[in-house]
N, CA, C and O atoms as CSV, one atom per row, in Angstrom:
chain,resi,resn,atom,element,x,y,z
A,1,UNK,N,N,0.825,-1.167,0.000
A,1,UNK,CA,C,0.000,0.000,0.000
A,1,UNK,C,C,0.884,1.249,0.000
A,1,UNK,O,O,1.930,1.262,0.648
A,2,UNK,N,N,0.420,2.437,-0.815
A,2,UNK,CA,C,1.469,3.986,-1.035
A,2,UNK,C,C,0.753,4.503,0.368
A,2,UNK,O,O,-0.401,4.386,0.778
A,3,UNK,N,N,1.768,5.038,0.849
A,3,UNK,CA,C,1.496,5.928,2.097
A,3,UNK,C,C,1.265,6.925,1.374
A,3,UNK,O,O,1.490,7.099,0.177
A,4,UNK,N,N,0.618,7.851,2.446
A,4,UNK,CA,C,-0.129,9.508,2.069
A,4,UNK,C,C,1.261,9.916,1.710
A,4,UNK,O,O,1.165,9.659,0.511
A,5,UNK,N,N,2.649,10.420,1.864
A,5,UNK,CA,C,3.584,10.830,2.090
A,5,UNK,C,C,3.781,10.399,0.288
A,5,UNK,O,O,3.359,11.193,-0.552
A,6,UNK,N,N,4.254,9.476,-0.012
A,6,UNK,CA,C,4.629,8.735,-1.585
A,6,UNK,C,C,3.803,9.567,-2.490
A,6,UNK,O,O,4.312,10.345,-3.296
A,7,UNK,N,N,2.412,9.388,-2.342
A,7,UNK,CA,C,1.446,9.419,-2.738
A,7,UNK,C,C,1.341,11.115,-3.301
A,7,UNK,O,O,0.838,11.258,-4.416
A,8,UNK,N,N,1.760,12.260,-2.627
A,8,UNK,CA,C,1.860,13.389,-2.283
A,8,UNK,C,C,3.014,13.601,-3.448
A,8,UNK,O,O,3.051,14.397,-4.386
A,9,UNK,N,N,3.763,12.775,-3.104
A,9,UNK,CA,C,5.299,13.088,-3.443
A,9,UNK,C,C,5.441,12.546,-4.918
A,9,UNK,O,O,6.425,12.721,-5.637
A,10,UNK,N,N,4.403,11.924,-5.215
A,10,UNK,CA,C,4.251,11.030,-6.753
A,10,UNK,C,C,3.442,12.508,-7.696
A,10,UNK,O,O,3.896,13.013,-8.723
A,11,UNK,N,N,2.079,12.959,-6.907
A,11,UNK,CA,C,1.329,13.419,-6.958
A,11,UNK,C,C,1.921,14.930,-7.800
A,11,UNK,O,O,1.505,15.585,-8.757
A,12,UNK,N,N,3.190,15.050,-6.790
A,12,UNK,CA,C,3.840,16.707,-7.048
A,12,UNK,C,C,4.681,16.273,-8.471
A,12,UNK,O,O,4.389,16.639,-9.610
A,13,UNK,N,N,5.577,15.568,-8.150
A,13,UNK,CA,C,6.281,15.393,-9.224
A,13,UNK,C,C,5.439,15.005,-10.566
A,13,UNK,O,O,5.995,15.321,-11.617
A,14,UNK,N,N,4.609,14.585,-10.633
A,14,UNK,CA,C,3.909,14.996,-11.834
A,14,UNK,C,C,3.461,16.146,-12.224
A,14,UNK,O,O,3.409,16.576,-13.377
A,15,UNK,N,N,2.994,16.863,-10.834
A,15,UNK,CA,C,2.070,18.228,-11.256
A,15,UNK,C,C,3.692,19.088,-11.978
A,15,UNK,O,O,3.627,19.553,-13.116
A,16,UNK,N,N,4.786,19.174,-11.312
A,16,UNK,CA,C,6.183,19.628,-11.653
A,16,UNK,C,C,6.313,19.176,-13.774
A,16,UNK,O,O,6.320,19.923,-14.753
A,17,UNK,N,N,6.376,17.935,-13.667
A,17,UNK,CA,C,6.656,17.504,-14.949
A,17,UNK,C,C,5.171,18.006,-16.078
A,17,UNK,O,O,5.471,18.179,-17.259
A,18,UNK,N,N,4.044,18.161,-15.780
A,18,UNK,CA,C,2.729,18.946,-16.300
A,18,UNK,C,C,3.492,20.303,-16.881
A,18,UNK,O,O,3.697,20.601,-18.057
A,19,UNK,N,N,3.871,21.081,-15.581
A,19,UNK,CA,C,4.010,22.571,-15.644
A,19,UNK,C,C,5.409,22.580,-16.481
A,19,UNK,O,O,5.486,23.382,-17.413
A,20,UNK,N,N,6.187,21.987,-16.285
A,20,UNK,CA,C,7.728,21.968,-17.119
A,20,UNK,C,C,7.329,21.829,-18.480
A,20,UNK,O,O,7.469,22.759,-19.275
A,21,UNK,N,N,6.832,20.711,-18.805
A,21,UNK,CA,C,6.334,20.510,-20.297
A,21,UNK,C,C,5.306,21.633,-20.900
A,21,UNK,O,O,5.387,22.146,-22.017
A,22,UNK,N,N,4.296,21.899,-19.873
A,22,UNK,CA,C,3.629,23.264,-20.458
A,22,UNK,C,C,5.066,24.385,-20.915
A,22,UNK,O,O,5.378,24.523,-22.098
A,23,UNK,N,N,5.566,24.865,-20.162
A,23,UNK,CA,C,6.535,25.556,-20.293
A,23,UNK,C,C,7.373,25.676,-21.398
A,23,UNK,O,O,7.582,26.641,-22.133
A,24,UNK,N,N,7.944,24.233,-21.402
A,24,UNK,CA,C,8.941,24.053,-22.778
A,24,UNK,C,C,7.942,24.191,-24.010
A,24,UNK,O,O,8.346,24.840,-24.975
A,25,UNK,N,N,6.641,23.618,-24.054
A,25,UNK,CA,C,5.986,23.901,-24.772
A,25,UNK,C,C,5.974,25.585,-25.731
A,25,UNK,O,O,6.337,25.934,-26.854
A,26,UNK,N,N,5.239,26.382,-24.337
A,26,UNK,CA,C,5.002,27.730,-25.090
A,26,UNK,C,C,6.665,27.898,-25.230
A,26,UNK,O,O,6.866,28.353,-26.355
A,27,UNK,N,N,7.506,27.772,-24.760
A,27,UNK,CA,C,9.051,27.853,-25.068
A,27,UNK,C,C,9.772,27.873,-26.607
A,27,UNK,O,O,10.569,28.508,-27.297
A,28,UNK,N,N,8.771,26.547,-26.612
A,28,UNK,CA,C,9.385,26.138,-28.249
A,28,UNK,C,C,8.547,26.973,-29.045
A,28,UNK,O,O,9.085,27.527,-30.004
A,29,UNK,N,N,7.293,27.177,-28.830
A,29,UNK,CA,C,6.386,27.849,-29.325
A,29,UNK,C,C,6.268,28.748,-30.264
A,29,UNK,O,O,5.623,28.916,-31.299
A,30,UNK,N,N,7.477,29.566,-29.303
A,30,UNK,CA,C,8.096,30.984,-29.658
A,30,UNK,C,C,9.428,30.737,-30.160
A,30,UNK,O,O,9.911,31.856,-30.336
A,31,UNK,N,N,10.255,29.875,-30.476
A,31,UNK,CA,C,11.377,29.706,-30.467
A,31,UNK,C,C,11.552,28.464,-31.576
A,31,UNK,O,O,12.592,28.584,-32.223
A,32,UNK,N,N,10.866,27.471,-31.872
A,32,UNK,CA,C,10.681,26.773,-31.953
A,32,UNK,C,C,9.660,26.324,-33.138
A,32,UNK,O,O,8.874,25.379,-33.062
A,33,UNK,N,N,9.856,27.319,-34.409
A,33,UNK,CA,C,8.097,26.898,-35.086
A,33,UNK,C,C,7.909,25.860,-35.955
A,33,UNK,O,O,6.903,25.840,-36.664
A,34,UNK,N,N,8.920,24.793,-36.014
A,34,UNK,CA,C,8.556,23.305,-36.582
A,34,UNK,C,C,8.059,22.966,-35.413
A,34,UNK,O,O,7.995,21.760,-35.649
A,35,UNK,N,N,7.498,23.101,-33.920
A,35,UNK,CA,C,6.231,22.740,-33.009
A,35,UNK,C,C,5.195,23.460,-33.931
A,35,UNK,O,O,4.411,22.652,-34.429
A,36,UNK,N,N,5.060,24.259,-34.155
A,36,UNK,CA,C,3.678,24.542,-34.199
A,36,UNK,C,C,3.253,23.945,-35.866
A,36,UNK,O,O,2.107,23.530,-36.036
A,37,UNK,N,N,4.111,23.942,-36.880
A,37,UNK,CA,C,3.787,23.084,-37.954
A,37,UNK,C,C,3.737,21.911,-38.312
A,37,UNK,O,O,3.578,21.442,-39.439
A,38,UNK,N,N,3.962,21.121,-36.734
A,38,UNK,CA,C,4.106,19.799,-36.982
A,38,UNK,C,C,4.132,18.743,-37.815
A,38,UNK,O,O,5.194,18.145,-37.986
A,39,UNK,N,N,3.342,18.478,-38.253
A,39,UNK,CA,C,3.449,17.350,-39.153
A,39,UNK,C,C,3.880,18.080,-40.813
A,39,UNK,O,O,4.245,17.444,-41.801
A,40,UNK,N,N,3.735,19.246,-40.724
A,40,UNK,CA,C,3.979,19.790,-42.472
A,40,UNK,C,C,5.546,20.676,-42.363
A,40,UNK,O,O,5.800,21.513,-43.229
A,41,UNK,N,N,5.983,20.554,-41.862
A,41,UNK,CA,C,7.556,20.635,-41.365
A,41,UNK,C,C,8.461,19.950,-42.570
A,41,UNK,O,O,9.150,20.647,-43.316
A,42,UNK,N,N,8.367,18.194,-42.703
A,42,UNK,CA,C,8.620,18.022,-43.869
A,42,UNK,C,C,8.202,18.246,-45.340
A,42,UNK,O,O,9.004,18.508,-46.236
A,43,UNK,N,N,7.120,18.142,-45.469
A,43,UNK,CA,C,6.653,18.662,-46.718
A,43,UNK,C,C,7.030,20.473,-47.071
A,43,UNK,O,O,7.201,20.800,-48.245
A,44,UNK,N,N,7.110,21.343,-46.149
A,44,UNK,CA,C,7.479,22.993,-46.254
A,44,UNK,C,C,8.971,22.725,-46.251
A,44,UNK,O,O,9.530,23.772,-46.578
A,45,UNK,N,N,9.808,21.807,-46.031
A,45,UNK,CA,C,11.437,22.034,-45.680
A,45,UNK,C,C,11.546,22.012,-47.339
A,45,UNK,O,O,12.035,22.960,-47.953
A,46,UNK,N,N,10.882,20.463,-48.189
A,46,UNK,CA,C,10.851,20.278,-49.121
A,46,UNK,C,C,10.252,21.125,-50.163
A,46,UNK,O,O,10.780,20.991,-51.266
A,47,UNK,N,N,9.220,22.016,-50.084
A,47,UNK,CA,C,8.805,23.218,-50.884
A,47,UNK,C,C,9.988,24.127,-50.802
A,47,UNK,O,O,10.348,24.616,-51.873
A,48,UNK,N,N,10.543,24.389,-49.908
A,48,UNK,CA,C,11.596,25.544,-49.817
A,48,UNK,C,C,12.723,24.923,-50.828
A,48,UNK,O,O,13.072,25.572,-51.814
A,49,UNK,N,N,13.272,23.641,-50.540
A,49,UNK,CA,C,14.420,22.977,-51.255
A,49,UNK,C,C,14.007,23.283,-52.811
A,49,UNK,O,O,14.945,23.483,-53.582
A,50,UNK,N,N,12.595,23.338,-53.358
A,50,UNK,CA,C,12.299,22.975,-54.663
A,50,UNK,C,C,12.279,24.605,-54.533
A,50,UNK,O,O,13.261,24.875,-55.225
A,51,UNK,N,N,11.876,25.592,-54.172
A,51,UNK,CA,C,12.156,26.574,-54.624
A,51,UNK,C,C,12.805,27.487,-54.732
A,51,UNK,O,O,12.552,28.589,-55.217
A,52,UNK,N,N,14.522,26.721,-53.867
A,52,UNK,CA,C,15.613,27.348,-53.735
A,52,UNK,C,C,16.533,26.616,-55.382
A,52,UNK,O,O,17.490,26.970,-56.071
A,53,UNK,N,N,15.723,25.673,-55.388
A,53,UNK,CA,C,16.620,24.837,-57.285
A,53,UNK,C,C,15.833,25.822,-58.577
A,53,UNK,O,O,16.448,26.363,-59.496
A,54,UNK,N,N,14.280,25.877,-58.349
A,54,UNK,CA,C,13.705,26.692,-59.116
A,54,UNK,C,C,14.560,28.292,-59.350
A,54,UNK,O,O,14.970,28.698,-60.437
A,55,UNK,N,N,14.662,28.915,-58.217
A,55,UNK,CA,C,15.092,30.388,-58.022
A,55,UNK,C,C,16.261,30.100,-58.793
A,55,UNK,O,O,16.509,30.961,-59.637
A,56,UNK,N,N,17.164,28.992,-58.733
A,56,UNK,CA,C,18.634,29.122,-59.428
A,56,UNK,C,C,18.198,29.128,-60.955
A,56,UNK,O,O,18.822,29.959,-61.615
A,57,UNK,N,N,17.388,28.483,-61.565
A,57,UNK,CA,C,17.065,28.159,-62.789
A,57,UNK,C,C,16.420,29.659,-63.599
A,57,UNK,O,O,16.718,30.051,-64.727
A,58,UNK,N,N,15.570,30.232,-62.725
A,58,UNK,CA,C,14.496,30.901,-63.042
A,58,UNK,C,C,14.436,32.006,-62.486
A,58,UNK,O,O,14.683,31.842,-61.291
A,59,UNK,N,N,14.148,33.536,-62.830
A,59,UNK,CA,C,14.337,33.850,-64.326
A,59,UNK,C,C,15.825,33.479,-64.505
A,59,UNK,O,O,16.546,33.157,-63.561
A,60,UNK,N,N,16.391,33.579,-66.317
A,60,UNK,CA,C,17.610,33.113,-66.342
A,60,UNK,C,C,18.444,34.353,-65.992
A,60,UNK,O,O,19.474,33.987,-65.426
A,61,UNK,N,N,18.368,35.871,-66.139
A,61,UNK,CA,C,18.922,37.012,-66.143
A,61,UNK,C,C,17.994,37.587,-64.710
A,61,UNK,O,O,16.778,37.744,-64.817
A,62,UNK,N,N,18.606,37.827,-63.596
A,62,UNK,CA,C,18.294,38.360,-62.656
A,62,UNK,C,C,18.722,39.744,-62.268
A,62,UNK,O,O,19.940,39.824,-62.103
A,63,UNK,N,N,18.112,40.759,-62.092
A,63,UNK,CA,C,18.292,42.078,-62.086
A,63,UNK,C,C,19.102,41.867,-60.330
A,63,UNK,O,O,19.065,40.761,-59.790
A,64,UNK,N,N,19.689,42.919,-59.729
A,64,UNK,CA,C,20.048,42.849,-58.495
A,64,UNK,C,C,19.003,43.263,-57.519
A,64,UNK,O,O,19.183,42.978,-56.335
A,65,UNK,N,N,17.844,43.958,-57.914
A,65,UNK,CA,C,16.836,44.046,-57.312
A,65,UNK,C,C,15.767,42.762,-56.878
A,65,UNK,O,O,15.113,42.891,-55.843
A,66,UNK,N,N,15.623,41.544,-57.700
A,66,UNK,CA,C,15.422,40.340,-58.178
A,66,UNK,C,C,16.030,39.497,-57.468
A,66,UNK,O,O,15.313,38.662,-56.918
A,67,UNK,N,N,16.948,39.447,-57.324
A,67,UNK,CA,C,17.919,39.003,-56.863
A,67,UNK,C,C,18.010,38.676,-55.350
A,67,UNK,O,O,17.802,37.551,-54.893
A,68,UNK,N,N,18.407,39.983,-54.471
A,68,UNK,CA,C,17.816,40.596,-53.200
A,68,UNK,C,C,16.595,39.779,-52.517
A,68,UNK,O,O,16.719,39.038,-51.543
A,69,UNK,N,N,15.359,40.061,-53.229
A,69,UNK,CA,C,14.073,39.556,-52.675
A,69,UNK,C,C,14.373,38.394,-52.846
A,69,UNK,O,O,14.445,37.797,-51.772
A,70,UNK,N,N,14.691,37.476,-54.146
A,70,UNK,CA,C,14.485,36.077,-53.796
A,70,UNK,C,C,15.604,35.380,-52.986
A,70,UNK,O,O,15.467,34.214,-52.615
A,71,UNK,N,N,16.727,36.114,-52.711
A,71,UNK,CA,C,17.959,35.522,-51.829
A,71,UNK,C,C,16.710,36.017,-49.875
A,71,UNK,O,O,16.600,35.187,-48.972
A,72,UNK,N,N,16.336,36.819,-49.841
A,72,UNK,CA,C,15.471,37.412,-48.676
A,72,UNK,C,C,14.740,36.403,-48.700
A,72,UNK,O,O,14.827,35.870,-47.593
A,73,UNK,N,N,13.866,35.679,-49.548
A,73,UNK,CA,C,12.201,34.954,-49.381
A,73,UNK,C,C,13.237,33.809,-49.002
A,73,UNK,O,O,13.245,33.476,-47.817
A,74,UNK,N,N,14.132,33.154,-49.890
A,74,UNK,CA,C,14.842,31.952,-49.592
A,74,UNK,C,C,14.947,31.589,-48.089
A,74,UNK,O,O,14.402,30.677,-47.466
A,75,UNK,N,N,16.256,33.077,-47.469
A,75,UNK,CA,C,16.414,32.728,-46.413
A,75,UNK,C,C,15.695,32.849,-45.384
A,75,UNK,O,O,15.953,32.117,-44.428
A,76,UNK,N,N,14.754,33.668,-45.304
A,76,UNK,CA,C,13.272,33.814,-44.459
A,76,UNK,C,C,12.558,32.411,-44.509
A,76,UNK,O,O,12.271,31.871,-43.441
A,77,UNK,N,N,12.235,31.749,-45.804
A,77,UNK,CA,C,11.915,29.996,-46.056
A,77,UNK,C,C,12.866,29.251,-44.999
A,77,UNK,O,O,12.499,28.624,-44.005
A,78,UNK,N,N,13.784,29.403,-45.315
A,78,UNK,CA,C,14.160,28.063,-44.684
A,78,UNK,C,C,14.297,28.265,-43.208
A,78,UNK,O,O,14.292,27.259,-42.499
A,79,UNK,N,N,14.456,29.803,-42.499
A,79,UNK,CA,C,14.600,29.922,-41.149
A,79,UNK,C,C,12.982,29.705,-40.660
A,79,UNK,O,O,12.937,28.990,-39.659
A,80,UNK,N,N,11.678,30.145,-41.121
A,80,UNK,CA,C,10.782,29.921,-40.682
A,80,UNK,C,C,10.711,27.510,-40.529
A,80,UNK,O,O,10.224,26.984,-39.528
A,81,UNK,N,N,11.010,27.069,-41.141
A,81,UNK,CA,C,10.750,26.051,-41.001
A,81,UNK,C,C,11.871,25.162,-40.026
A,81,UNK,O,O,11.810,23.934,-39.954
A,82,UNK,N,N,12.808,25.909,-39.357
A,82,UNK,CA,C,13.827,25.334,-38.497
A,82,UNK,C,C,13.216,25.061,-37.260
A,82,UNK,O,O,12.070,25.386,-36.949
A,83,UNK,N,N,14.370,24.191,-36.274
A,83,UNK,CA,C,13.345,23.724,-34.831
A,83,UNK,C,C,13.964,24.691,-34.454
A,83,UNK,O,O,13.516,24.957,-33.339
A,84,UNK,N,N,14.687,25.343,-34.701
A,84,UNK,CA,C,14.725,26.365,-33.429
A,84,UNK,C,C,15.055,27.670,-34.418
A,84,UNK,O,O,15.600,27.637,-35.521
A,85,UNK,N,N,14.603,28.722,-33.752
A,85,UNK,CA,C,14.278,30.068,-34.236
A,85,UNK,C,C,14.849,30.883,-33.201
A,85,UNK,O,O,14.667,30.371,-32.096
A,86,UNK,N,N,15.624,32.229,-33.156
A,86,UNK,CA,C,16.467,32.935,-32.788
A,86,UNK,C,C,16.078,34.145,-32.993
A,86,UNK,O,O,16.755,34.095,-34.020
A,87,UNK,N,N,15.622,35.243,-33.015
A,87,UNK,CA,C,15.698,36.894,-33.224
A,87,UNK,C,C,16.925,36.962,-33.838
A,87,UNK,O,O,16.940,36.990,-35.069
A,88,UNK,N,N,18.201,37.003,-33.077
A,88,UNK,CA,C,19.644,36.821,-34.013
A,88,UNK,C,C,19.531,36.406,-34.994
A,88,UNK,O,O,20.124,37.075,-35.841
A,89,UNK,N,N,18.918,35.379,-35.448
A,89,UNK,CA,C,19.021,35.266,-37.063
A,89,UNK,C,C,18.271,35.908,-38.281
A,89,UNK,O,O,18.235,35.366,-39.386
A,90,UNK,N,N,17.552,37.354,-37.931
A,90,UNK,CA,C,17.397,38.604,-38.093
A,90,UNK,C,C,17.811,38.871,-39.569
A,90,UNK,O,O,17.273,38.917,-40.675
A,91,UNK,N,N,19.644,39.097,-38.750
A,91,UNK,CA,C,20.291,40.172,-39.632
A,91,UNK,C,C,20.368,39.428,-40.962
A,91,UNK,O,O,20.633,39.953,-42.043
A,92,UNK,N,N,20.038,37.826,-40.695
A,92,UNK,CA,C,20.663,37.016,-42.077
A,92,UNK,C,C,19.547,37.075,-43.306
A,92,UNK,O,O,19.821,36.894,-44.492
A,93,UNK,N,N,18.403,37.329,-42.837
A,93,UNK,CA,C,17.536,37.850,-44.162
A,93,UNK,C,C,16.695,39.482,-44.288
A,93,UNK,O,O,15.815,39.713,-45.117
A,94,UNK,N,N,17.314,40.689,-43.055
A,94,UNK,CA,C,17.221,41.705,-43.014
A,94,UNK,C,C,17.480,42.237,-44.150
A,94,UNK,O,O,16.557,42.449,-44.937
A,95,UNK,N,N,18.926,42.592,-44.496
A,95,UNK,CA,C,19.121,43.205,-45.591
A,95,UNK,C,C,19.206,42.790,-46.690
A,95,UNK,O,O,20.144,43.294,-47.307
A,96,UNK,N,N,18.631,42.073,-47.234
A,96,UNK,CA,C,17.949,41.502,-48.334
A,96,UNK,C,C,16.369,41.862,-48.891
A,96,UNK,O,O,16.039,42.282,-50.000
A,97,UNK,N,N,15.556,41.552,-47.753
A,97,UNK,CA,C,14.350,41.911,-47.534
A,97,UNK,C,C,13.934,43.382,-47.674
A,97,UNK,O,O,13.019,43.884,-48.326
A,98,UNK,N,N,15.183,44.118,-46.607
A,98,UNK,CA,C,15.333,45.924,-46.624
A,98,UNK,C,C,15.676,46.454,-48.002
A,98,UNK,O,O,15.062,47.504,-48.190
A,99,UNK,N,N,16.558,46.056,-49.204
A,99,UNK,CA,C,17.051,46.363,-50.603
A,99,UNK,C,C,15.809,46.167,-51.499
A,99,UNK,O,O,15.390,47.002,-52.301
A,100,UNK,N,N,15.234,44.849,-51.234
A,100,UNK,CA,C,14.364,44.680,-52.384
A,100,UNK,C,C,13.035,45.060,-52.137
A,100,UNK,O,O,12.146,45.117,-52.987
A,101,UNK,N,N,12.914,45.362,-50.729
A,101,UNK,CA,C,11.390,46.856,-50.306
A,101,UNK,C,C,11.528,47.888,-50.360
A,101,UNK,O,O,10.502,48.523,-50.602
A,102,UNK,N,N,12.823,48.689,-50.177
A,102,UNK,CA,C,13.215,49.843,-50.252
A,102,UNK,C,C,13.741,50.933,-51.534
A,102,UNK,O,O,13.579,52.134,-51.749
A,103,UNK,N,N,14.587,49.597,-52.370
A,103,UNK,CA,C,14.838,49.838,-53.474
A,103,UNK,C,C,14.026,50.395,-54.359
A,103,UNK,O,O,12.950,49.810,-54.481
A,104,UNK,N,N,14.241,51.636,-55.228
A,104,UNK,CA,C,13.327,52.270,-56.289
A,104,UNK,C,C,12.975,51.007,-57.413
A,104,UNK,O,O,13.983,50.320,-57.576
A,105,UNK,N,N,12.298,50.731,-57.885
A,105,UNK,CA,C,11.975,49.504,-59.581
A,105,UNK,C,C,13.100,50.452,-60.642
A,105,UNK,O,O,13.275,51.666,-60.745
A,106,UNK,N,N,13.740,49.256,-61.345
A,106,UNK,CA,C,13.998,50.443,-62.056
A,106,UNK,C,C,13.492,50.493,-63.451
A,106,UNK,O,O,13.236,49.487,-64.112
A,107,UNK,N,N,13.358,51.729,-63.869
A,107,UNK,CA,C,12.405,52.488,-64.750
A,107,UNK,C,C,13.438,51.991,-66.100
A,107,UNK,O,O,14.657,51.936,-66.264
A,108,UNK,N,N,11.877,51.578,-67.189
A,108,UNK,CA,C,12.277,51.563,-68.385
A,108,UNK,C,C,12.284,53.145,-69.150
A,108,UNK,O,O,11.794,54.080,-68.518
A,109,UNK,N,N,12.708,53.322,-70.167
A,109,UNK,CA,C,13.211,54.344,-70.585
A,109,UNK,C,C,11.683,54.211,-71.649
A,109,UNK,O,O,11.432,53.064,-72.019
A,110,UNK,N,N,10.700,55.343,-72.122
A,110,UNK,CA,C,9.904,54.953,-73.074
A,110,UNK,C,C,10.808,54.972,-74.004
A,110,UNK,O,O,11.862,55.592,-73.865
A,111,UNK,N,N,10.450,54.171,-75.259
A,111,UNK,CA,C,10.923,53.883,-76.642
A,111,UNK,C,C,10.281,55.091,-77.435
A,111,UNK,O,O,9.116,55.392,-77.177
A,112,UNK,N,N,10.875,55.684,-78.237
A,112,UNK,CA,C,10.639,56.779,-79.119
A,112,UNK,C,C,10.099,56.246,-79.551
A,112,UNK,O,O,10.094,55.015,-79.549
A,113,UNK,N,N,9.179,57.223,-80.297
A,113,UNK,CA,C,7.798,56.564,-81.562
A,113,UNK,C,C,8.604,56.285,-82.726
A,113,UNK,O,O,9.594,56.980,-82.951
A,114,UNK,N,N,8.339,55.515,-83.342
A,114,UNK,CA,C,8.830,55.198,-84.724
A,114,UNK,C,C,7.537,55.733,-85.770
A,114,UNK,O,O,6.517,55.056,-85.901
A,115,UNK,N,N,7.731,56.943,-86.429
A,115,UNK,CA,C,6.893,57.271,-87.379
A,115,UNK,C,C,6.804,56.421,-88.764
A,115,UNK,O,O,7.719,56.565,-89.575
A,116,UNK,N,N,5.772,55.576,-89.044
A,116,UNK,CA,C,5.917,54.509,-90.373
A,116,UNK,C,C,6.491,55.542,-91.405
A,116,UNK,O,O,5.796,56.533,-91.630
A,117,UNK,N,N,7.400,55.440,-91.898
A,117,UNK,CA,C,7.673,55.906,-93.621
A,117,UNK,C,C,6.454,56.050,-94.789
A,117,UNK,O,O,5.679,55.289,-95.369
A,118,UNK,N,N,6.800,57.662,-94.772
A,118,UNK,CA,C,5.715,57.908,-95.809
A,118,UNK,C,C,5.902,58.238,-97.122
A,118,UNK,O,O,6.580,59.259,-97.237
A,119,UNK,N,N,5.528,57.717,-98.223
A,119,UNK,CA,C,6.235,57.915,-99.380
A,119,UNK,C,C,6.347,59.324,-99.629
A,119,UNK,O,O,5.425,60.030,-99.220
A,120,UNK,N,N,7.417,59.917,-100.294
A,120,UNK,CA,C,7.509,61.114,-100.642
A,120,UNK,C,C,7.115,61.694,-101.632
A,120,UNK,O,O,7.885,61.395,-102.544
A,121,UNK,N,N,6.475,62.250,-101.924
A,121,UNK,CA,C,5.379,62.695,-103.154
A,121,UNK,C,C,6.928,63.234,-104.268
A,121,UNK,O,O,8.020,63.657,-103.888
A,122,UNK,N,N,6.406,62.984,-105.722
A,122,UNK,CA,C,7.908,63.616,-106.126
A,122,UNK,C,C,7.174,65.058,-106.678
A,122,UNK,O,O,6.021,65.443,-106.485
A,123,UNK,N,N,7.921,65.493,-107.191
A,123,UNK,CA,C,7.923,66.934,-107.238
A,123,UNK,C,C,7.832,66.549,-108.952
A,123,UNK,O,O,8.689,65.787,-109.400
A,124,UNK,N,N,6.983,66.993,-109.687
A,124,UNK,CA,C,6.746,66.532,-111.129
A,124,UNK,C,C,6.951,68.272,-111.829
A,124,UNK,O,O,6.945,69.380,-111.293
A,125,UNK,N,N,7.083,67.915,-112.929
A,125,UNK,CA,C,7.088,70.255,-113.301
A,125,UNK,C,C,5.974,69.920,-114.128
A,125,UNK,O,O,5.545,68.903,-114.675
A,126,UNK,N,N,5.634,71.183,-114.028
A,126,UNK,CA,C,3.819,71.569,-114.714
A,126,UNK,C,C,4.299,72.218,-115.586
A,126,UNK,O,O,5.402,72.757,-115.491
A,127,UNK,N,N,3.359,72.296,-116.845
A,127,UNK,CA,C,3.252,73.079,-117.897
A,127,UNK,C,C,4.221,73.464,-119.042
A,127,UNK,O,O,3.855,74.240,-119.925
């Protein structure tokens, strides 16, 4: 038979291991957001992989503005799907993200009109 004393003492150490795991929980929560995507963790690691091979392929001529954002979305991809998440790892898709939001587009130049060629009347002498 558990004495009241065991019993107490079984009783706590669970309520302890409850509250710890709550804890680590919201812990990872915030820190941590392959917890909260659980099961699609692999399938998003693998969207990112296919659209870090795509981005190399595609477009073939990348402007540096172009460039910027999809090196930014990349590394923002793959840090959102890590088990552990940092504020410090910030600066690694900051200025990427900051160039290709901040950056002016840059402007095409309009194309001059091309007037079609009009035949030139000839000059004939009268009379």
């Amino acid at each position: 038979m558990i004495s009241h004393r065991a019993f107490a003492t079984r009783l706590e150490a669970q309520r302890w291991a409850a509250m710890a795991r709550s804890r680590a929980l919201r812990l990872a929560a915030a820190f941590g957001l392959a917890v909260l995507i659980g099961g699609l963790a692999v399938p998003l690691i693998g969207l990112v992989l296919a659209g870090s091979v795509a981005v190399a392929f595609w477009p073939r001529t990348k402007s540096p503005l172009q460039l910027a954002s999809l090196t930014g979305a990349l590394l923002l991809g793959f840090q959102l799907v890590l088990t552990h998440w940092f504020f410090l790892y910030i600066p690694w898709f900051f200025p990427f993200v900051a160039f290709a939001v901040l950056a002016p587009a840059a402007r095409r130049e309009p194309e001059e009109a091309v007037e079609p060629e009009r035949p030139v009347p000839e000059l004939v002498p009268t009379g």
